[in-house]
SEDRENTOR-827686 format. One line per 2 residues: number of its first residue (from 1); their letters; for each residue x, y, z of N, C-alpha, C, CB. Coordinates in steps of 0.1 Angstrom, whole numbers, plus 5000, padded with zeros to 4 digits. Glycine has a CB too. Layout:
REM residues N
NUM	A	X Y Z X Y Z X Y Z X Y Z ~ ...
This chain:
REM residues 265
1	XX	4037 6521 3422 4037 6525 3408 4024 6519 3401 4050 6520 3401 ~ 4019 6508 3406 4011 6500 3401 3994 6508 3402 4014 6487 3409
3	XX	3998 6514 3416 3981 6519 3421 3976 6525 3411 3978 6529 3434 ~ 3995 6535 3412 3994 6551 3402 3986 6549 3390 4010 6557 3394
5	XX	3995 6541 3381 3995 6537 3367 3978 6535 3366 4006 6523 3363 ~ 3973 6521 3374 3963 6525 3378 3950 6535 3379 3966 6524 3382
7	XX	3956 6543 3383 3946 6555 3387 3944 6562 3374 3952 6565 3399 ~ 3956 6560 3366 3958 6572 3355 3952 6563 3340 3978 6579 3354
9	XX	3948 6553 3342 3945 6543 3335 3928 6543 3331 3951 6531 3343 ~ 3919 6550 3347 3913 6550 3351 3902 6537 3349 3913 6559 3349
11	XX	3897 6530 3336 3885 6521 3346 3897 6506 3336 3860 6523 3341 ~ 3909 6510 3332 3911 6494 3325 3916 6486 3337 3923 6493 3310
13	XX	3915 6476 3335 3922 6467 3345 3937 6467 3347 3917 6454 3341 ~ 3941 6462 3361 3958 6461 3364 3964 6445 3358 3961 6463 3384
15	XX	3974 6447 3355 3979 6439 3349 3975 6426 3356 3993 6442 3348 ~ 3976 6426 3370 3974 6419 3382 3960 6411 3380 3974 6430 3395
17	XX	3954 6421 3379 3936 6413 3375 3933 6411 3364 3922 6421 3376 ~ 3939 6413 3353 3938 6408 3341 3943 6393 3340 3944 6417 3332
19	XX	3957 6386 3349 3963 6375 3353 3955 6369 3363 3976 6378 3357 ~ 3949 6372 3372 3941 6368 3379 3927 6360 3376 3941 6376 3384
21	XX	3926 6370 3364 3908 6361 3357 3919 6350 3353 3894 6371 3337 ~ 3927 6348 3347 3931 6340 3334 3935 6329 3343 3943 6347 3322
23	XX	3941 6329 3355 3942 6312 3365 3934 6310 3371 3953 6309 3376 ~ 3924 6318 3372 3911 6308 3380 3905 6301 3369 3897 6317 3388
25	XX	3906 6308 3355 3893 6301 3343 3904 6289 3342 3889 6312 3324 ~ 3916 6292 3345 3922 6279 3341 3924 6266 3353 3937 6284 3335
27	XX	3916 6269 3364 3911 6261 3373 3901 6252 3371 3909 6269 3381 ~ 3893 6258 3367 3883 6252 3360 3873 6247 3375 3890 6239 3348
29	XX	3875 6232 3372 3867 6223 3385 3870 6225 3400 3870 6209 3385 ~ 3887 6231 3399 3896 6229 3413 3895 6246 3417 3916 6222 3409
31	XX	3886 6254 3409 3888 6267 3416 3874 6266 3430 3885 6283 3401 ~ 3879 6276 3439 3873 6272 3456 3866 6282 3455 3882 6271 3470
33	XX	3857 6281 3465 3840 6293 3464 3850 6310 3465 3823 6290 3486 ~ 3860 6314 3467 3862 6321 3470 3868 6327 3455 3866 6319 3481
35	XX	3877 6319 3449 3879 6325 3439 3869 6324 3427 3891 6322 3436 ~ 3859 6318 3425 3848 6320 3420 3842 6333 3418 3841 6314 3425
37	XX	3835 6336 3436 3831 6353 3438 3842 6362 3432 3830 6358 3456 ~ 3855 6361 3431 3869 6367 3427 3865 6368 3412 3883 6357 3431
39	XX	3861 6359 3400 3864 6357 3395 3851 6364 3391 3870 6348 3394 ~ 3838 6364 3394 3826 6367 3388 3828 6382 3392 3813 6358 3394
41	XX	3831 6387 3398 3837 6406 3401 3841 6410 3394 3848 6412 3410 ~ 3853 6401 3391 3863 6410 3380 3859 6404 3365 3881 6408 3385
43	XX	3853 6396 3361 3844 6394 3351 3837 6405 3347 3836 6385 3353 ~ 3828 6404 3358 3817 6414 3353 3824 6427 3352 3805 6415 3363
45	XX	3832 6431 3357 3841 6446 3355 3848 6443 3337 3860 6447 3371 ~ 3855 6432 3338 3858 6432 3325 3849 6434 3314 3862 6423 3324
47	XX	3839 6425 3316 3832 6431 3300 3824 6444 3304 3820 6420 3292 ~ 3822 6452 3316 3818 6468 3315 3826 6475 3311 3815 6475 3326
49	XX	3837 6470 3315 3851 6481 3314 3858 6479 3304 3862 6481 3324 ~ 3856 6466 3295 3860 6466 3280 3875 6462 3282 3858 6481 3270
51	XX	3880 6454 3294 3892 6447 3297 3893 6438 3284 3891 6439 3313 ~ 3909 6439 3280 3914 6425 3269 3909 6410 3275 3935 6424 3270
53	XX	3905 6408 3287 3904 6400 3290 3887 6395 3286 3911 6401 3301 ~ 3883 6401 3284 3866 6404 3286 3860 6394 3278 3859 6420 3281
55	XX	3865 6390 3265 3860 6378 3258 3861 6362 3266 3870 6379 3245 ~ 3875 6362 3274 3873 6350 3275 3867 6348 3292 3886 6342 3270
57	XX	3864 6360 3300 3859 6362 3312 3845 6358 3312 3862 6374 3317 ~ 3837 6360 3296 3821 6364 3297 3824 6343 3291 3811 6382 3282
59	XX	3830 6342 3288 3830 6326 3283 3829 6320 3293 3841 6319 3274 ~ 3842 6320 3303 3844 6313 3316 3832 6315 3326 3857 6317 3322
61	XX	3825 6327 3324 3812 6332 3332 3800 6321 3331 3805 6348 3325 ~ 3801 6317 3316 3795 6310 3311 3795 6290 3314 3800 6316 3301
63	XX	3804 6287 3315 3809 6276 3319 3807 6276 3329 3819 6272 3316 ~ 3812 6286 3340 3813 6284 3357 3800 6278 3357 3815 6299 3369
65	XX	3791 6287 3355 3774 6285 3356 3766 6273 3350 3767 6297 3350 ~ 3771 6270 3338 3765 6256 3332 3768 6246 3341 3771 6252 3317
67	XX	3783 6246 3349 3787 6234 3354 3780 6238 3369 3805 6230 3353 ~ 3775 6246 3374 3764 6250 3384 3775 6249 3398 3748 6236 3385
69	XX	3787 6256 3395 3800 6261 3404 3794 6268 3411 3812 6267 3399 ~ 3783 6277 3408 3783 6294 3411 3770 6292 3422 3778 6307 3393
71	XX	3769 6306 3431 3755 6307 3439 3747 6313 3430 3755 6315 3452 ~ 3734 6309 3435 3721 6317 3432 3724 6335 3429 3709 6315 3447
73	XX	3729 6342 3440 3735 6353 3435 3748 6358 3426 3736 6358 3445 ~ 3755 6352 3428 3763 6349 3412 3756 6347 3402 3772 6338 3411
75	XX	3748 6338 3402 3743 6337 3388 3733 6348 3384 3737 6323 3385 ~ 3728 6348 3393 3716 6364 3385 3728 6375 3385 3699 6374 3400
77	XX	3741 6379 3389 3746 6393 3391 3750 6385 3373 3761 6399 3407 ~ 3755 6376 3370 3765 6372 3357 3751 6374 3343 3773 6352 3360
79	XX	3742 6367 3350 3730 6371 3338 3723 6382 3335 3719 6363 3340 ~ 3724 6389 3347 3718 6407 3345 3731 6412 3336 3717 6419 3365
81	XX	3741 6411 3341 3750 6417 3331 3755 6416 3317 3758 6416 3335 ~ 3753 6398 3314 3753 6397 3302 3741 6402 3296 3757 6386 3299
83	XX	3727 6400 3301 3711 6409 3293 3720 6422 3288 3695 6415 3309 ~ 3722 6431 3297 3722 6441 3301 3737 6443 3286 3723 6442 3320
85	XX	3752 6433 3287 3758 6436 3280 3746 6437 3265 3771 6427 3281 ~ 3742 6428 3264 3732 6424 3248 3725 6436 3246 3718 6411 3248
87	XX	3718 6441 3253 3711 6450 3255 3718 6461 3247 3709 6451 3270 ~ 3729 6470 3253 3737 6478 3251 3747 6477 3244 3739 6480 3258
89	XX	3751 6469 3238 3755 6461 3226 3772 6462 3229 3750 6470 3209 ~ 3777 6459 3242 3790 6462 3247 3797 6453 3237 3792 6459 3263
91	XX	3810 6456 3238 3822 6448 3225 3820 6430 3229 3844 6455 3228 ~ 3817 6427 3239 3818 6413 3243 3801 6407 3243 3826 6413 3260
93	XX	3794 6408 3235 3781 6408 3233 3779 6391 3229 3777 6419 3223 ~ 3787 6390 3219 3787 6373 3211 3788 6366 3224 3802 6368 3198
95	XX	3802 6369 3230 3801 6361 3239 3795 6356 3250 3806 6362 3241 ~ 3792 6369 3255 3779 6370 3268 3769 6360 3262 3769 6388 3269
97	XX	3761 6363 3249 3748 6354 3242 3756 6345 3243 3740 6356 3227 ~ 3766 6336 3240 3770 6321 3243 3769 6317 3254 3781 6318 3239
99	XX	3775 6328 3261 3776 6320 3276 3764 6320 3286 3787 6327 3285 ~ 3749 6325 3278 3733 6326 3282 3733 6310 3276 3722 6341 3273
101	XX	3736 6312 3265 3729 6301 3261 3730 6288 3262 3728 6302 3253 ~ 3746 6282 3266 3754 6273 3274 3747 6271 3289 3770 6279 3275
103	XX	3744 6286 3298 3737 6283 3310 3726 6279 3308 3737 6292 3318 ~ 3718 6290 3300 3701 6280 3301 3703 6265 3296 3687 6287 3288
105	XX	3711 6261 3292 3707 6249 3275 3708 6235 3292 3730 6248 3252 ~ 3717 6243 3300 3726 6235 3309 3716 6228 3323 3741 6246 3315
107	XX	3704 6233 3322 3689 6237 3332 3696 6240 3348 3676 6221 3333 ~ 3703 6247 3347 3708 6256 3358 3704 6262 3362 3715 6262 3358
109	XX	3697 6272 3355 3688 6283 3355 3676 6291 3363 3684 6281 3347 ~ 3671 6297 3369 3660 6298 3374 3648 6302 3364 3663 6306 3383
111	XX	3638 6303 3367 3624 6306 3355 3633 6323 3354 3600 6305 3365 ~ 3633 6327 3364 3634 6345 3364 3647 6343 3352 3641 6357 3385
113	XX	3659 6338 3357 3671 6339 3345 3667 6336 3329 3684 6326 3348 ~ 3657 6326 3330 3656 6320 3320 3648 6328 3312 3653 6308 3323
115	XX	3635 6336 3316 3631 6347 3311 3637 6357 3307 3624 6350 3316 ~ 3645 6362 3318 3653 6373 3313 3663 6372 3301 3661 6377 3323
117	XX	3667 6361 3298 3676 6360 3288 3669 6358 3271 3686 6347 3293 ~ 3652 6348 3276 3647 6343 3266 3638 6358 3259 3639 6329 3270
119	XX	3636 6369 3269 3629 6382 3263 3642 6392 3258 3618 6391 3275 ~ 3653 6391 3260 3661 6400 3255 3668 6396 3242 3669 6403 3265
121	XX	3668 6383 3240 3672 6373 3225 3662 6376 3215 3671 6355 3227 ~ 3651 6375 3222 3643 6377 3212 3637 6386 3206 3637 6375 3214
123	XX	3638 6396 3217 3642 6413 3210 3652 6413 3203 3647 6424 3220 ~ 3662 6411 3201 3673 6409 3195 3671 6403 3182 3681 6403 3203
125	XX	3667 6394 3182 3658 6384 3166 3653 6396 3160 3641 6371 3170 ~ 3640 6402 3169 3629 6409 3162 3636 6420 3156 3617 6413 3171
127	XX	3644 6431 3163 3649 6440 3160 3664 6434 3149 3651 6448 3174 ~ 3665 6430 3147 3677 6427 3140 3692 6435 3144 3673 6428 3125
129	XX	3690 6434 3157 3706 6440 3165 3716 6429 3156 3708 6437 3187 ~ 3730 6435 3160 3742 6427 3155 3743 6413 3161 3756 6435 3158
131	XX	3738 6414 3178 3741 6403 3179 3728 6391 3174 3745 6403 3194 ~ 3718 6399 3167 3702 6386 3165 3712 6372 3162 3688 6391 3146
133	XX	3726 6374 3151 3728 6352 3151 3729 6347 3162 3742 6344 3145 ~ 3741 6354 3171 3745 6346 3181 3731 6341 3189 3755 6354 3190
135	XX	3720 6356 3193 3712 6355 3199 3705 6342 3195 3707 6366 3198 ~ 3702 6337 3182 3692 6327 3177 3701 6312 3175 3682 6332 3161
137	XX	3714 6314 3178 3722 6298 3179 3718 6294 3194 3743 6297 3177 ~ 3719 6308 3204 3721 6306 3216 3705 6297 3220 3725 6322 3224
139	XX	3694 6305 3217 3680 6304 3216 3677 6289 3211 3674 6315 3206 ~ 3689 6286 3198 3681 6274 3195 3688 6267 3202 3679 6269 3183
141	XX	3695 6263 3206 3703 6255 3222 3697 6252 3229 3712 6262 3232 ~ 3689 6269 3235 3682 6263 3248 3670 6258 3245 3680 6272 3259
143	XX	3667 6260 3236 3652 6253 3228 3653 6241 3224 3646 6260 3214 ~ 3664 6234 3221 3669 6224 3222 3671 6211 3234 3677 6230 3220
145	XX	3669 6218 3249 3671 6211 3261 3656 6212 3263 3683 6216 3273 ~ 3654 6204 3272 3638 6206 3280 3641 6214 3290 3630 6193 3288
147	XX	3647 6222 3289 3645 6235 3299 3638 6247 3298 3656 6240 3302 ~ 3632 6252 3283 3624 6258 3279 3612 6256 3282 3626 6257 3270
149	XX	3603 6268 3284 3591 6264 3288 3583 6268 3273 3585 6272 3302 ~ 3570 6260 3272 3560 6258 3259 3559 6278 3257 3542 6247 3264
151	XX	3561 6289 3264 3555 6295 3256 3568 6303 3255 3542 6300 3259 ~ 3582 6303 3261 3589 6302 3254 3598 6302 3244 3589 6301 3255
153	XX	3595 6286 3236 3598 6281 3228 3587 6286 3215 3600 6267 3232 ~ 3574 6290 3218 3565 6295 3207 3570 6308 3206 3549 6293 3210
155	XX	3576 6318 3215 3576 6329 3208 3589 6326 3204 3574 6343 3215 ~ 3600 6323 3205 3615 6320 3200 3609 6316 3183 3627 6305 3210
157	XX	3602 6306 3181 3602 6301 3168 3591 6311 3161 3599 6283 3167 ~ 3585 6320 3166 3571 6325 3158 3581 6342 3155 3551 6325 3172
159	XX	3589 6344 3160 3600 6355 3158 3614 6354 3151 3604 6357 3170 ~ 3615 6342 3147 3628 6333 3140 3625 6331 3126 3629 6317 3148
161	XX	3610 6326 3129 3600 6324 3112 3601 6335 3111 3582 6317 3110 ~ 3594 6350 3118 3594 6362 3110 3608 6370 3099 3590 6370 3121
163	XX	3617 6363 3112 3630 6370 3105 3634 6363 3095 3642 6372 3112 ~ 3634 6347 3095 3639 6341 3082 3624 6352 3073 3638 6318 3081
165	XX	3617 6348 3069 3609 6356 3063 3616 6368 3054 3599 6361 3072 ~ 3620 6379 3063 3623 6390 3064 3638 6391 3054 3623 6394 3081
167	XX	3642 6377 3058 3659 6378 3054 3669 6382 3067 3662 6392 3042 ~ 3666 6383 3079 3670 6390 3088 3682 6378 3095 3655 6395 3099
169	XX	3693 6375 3097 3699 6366 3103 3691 6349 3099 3698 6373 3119 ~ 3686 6351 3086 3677 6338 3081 3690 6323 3081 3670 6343 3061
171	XX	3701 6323 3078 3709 6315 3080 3712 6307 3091 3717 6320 3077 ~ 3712 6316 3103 3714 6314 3117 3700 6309 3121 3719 6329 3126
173	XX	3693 6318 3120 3674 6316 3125 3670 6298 3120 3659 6331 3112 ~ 3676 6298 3108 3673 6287 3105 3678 6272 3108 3673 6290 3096
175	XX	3689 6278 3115 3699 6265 3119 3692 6263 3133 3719 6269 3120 ~ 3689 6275 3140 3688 6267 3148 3671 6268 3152 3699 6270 3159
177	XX	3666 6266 3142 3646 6262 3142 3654 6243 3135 3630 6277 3121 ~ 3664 6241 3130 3662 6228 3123 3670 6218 3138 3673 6227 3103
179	XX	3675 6228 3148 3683 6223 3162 3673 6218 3169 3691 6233 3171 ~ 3663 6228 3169 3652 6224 3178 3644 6214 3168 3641 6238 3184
181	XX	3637 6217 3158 3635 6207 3153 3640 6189 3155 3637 6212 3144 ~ 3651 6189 3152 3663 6176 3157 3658 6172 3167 3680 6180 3160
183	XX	3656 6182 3177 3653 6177 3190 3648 6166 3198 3649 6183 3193 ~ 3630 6173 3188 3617 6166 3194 3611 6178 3198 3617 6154 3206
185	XX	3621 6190 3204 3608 6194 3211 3598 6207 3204 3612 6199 3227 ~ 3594 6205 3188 3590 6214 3181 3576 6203 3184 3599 6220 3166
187	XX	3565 6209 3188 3551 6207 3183 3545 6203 3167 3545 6218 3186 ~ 3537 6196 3168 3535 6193 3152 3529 6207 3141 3521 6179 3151
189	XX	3524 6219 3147 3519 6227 3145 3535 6239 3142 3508 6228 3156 ~ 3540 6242 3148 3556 6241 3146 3565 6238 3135 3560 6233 3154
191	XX	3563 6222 3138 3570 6217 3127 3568 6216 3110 3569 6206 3132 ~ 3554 6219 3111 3549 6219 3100 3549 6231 3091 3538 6214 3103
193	XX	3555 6244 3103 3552 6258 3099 3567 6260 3096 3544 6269 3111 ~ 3578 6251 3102 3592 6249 3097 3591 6245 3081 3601 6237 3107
195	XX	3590 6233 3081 3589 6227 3069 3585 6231 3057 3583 6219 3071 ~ 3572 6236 3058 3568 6247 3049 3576 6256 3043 3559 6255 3053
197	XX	3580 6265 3056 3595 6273 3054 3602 6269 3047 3603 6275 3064 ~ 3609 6265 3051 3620 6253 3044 3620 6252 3030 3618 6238 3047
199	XX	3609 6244 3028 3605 6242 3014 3605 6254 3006 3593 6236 3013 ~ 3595 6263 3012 3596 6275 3003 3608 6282 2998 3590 6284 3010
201	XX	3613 6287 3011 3631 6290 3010 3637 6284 3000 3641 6283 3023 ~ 3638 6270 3000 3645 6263 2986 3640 6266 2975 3645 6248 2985
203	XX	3625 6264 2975 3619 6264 2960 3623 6280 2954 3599 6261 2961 ~ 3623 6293 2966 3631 6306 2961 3643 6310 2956 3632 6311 2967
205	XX	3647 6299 2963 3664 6301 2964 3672 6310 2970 3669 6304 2953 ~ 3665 6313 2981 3669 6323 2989 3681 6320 2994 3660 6326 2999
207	XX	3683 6329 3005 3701 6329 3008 3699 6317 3015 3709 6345 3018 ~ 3691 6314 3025 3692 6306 3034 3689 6287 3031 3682 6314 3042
209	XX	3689 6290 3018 3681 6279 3010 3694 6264 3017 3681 6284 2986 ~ 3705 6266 3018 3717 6252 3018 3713 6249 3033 3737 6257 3014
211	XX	3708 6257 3042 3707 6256 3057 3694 6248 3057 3707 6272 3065 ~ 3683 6252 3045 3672 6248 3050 3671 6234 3043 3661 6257 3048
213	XX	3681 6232 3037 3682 6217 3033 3687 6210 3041 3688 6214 3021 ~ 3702 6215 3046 3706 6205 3058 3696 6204 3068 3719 6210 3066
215	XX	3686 6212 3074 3676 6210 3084 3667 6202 3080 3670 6221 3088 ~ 3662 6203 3070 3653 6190 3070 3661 6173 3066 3641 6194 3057
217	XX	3671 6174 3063 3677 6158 3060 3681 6157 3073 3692 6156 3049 ~ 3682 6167 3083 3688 6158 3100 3678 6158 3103 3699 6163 3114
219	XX	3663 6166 3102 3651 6162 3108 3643 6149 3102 3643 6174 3106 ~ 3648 6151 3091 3641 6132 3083 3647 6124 3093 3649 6125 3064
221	XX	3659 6123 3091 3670 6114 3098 3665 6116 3114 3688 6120 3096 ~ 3658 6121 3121 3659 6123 3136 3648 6111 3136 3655 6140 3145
223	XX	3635 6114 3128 3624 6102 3128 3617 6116 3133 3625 6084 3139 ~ 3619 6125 3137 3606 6134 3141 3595 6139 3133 3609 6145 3148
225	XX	3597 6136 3117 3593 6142 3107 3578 6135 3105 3604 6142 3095 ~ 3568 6135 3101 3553 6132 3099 3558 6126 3085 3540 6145 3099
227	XX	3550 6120 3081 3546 6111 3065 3543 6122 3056 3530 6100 3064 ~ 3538 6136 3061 3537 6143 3053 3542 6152 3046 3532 6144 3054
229	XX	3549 6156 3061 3566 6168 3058 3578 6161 3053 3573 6175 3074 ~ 3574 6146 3056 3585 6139 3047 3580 6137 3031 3589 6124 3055
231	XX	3573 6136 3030 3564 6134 3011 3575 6151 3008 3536 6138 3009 ~ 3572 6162 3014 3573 6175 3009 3585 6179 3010 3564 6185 3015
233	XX	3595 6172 3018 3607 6171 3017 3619 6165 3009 3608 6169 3025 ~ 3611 6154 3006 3619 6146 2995 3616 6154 2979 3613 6127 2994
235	XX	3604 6159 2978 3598 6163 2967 3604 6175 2962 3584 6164 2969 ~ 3609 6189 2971 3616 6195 2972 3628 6194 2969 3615 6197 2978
237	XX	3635 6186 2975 3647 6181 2973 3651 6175 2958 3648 6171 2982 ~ 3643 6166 2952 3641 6160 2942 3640 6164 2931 3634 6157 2943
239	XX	3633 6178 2929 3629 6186 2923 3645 6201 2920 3613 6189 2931 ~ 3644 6201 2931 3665 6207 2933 3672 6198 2923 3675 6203 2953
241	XX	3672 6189 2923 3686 6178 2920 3683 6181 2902 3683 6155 2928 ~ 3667 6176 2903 3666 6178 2885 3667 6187 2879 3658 6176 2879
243	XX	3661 6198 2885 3658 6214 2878 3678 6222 2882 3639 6227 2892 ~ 3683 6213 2888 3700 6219 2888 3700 6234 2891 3710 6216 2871
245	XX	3689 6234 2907 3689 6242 2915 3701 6246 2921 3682 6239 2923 ~ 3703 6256 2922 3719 6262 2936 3718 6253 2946 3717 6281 2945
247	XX	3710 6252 2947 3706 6241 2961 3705 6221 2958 3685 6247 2966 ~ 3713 6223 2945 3708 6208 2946 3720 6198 2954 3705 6202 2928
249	XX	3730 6202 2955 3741 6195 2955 3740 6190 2976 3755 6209 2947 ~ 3736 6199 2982 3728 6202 2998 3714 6194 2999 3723 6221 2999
251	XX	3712 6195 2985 3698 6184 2991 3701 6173 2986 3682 6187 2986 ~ 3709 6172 2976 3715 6159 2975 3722 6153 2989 3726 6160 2963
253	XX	3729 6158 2993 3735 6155 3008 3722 6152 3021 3745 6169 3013 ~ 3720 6157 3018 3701 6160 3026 3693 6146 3026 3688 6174 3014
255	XX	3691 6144 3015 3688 6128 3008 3693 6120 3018 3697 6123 2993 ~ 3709 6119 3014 3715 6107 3022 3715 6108 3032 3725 6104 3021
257	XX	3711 6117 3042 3712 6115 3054 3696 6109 3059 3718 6129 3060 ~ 3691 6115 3053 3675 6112 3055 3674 6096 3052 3665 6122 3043
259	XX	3682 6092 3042 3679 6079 3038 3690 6070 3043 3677 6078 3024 ~ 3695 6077 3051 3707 6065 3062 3699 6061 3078 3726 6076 3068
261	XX	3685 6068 3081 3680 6062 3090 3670 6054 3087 3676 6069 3099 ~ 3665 6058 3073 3657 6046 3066 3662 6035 3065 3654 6047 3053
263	XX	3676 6037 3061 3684 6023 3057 3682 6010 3069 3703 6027 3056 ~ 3687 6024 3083 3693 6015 3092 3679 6007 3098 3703 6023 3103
265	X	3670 6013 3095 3652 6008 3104 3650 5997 3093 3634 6024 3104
């Protein structure tokens, strides 16, 4: 009855494989090379085939590979597919970009994975697809780890600046330009083309204006900030609090954080 139903069902999954993804993901450490390959099959079928299960198959895809469970061919068949889901904007798309950006962030990765994921995000930024947030939390993650390479990380943030610019996913873009920022691994040339941002953003009042205040009070607070992006940051801020900017109440908070690593030095 099962094949039948099956057959007549044509590409959704059997009750059988839909139970099947869901106790290996819940294996976690203890699942064995075999139900892995098991599990990366019918994954990848799930989010083509738009299985119920498909959200939390492209997550667990995700994890298997950060924790570096998987082979070299598993992992390129799991990363072509999620590109490829982004790409084509399949219903499980957020997830796929999380579970890219969990593997790169994780330096699992190969240069080939790591490209492939970092030119299709970024398309994604530029073009302002549905998934461009996820795409630029995922982006600023992996821009976040030293697993990024320098010219990488220059087109992610020189495509991030355009769209905050633009208004394009500027909320998201901006959180995570102030992640990498946090980091260290933004260049002073970078940093300085953030900050600016930033500042501007607030002094506009743009949408993105409360994001770009929390980003610079954890970047004060990190110590990565120059004498001079910090002068332009407090001044900003300062200037919010008195003029009883939309934004002042965020940079009031911004302050204190900035001035709780002052405290503690």
């Amino acid at each position: 009855t099962v094949s039948v139903l099956y057959c007549l069902m044509g590409n959704n999954a059997s009750m059988g494989e839909e139970a099947k993804v869901r106790t290996i993901i819940a294996k976690r450490n203890t699942a064995t090379p075999d139900e892995i390959e098991e599990l990366v099959g019918l994954a990848i079928h799930a989010i083509e085939d738009g299985w119920p299960v498909k959200y939390e198959a492209a997550k667990a895809l995700g994890w298997f590979a950060a924790a570096n469970h998987m082979t070299e061919d598993q992992k390129n068949r799991v990363v072509d597919k999620a590109v490829q889901c982004i790409q084509e904007g399949w219903e499980s798309k957020y997830e796929c970009t999380k579970a890219l950006g969990r593997f790169a962030a994780s330096g699992h990765m190969t240069e080939r994975q790591k490209q492939a994921f970092s030119d299709v995000a970024v398309h994604s930024i530029k073009k302002n697809w549905s998934s461009s947030e996820q795409c630029a939390m995922a982006m600023g993650q992996f821009a976040a780890s030293d697993h990024m390479t320098v010219e990488q990380r220059q087109n992610f943030v020189a495509v991030a600046v355009e769209a905050i610019e633009k208004g394009h996913s500027a909320e998201m873009c901006t959180r995570a330009l102030g992640q990498l920022a946090v980091s260290g691994y933004m260049n002073n040339t970078m940093q300085d083309t953030f900050v600016d941002l930033a500042v501007k953003l607030i002094e506009k009042g743009a949408a993105s204006k409360y994001e770009c205040a929390k980003s610079l009070g954890m970047l004060g607070a990190s110590g990565h900030m120059t004498p001079v992006q910090q002068k332009k940051f407090v001044n900003i801020a300062n200037r919010s609090i008195k003029n009883n900017w939309l934004s002042k109440d965020e940079c009031a908070k911004a302050l204190v954080t900035y001035a709780s690593r002052t405290i503690s030095e």
